[in-house]
N, C-alpha and C positions, 0 to 999 in steps of 0.2 A: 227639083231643078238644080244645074249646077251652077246659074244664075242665082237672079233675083226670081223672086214665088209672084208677086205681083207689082209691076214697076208702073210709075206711068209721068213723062214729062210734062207736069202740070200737075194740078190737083188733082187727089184722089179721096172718094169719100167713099163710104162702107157703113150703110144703118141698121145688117142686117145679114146673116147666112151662116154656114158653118163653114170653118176653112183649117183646114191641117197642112201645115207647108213645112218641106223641110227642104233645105238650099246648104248644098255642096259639103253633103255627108252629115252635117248637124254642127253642134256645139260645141262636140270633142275633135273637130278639123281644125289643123293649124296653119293659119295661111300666109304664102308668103306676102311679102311688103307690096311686092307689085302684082297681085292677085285681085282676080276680075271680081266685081262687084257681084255681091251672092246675097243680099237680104232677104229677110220675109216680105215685107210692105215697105215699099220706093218712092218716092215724089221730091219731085224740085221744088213742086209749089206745095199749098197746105195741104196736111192730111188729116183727115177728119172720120173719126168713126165713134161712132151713136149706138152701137148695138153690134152684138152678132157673136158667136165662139170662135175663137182663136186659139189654136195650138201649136206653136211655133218651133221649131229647132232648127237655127241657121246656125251657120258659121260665122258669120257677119253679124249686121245690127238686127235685131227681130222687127223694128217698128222707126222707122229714118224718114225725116224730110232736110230739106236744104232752108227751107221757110218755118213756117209752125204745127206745130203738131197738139191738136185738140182732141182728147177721148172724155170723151162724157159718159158712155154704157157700153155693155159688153162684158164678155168674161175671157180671162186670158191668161194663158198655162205658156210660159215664156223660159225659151232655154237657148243662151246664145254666147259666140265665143265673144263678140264685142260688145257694145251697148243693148239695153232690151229696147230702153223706148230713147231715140235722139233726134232733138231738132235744133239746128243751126242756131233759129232764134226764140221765139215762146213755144213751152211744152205747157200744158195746161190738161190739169186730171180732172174729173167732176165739173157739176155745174152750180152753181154759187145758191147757195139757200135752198140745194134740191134736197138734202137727209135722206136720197135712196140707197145709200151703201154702192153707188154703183161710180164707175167699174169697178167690177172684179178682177184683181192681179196679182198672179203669183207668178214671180221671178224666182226659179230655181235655181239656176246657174246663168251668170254673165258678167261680165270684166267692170261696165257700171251698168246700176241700175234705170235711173232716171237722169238724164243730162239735157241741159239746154243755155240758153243765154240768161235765160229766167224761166226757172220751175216753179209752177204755182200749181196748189191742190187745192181743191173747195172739198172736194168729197170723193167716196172710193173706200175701199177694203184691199189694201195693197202692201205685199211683202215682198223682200230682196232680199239675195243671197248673190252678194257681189263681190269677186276676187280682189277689187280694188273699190273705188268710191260709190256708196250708195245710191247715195243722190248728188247731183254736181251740178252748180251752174258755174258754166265756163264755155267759151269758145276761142280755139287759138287762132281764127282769122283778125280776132277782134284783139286781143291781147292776153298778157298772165295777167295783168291787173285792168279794171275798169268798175266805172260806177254804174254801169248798165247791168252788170252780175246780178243777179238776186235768186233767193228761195223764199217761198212765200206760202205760209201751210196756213189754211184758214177752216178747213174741216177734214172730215175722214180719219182712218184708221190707218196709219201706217209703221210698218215693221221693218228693221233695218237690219242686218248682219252682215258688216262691209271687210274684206280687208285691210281693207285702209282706212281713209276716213266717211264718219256713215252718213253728214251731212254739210256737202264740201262747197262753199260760197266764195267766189274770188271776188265777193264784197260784202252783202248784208242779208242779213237772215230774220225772216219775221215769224213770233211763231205765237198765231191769233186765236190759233182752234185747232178741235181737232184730238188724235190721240198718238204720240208718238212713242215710241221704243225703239231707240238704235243703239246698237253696239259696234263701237270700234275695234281697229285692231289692238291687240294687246300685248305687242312690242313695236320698237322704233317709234316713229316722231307725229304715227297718226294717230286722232280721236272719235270721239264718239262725235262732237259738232266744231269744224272748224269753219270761220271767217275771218277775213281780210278787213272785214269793216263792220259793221254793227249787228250785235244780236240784240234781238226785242222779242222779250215772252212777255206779253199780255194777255191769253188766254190760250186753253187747253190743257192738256198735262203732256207733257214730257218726262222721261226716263232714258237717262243716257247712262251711258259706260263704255269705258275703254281708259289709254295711257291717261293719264294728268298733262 
């Protein structure tokens, strides 16, 4: 598509199929500022998917809503020049006390990897390879700073290798469970974990690296 792969104004849910989409030449397209909308998966409202293989190479964001974005199952091979997975407001991976390893995601190339207003993981087997911030909660309609920010990892498996910073909270970060490994960049002013407001490791393991 030189569009968007699958758009839909309103929710969109997916429990289940295979799908290969590639929208306006892939991940090595660069596009201009006022360049029409090319994602893999589009919704205004929630977007939700339970199951299914994905193999995505947009230009744009591979997996975008304007509302929340919930993946609980599924496998997913994710290569994109902006965001892999973006939601305006809650991005949520895994489902809470499930220990299926699922989803499965692997971010090979894209500018971040996981963004939202609050990103929370319960579970998953999920890696990034991100030109800039891994993981992000942030949203600029809302502001640079806010106490609605958060990162919230309470199980799964995830892997970080950001260029900038690999776990980036524009307030507080909780880290309950779970296995984490990121590395940040390894010059200039980014890290392996930054926040604005509070870090809290109560359980899991963590392994960071990057600047000091």
């Amino acid at each position: 598509a030189t569009g968007d792969g699958i758009q839909a104004d309103g929710a969109l849910t997916v429990s289940d199929g295979a799908f290969t989409i590639t929208t306006n030449g892939g991940h090595e397209t660069t596009l201009a500022e006022d360049a029409s909308s090319c994602k893999g998966l589009k919704s205004t409202g929630n977007l939700t998917i339970t199951g299914g293989s994905f193999t995505l190479d947009t230009a744009d964001d591979a997996l975008h809503t304007n509302s929340d974005l919930q993946v609980t199952g599924g496998t997913f091979t994710l290569a994109t020049g902006d965001d892999a997975l973006h939601a305006d407001n809650a991005l949520t991976v895994g489902m809470q006390d499930a220990g299926t390893g699922l989803p499965q995601i692997a971010i090979t190339d894209c500018y971040e990897g996981l963004e939202g207003t609050t990103v929370t993981i319960y579970d998953g087997d999920i890696d990034v390879i991100a030109s800039d911030d891994g993981v992000n909660a942030a949203n600029s309609d809302i502001g640079e700073r806010s106490d609605l920010f958060a990162i919230n990892i309470y199980g799964g498996d995830l892997y970080v290798e950001a260029g900038a910073d690999g776990l980036d909270s524009n307030h507080d970060i909780l880290l309950a469970g779970g296995a984490v490994e990121v590395y940040g960049a390894n010059t200039g002013g980014d890290t392996a974990i930054d926040c604005d407001g509070t870090f809290t490791l109560n359980g899991g393991t963590l392994l960071g690296a990057g600047m000091p």
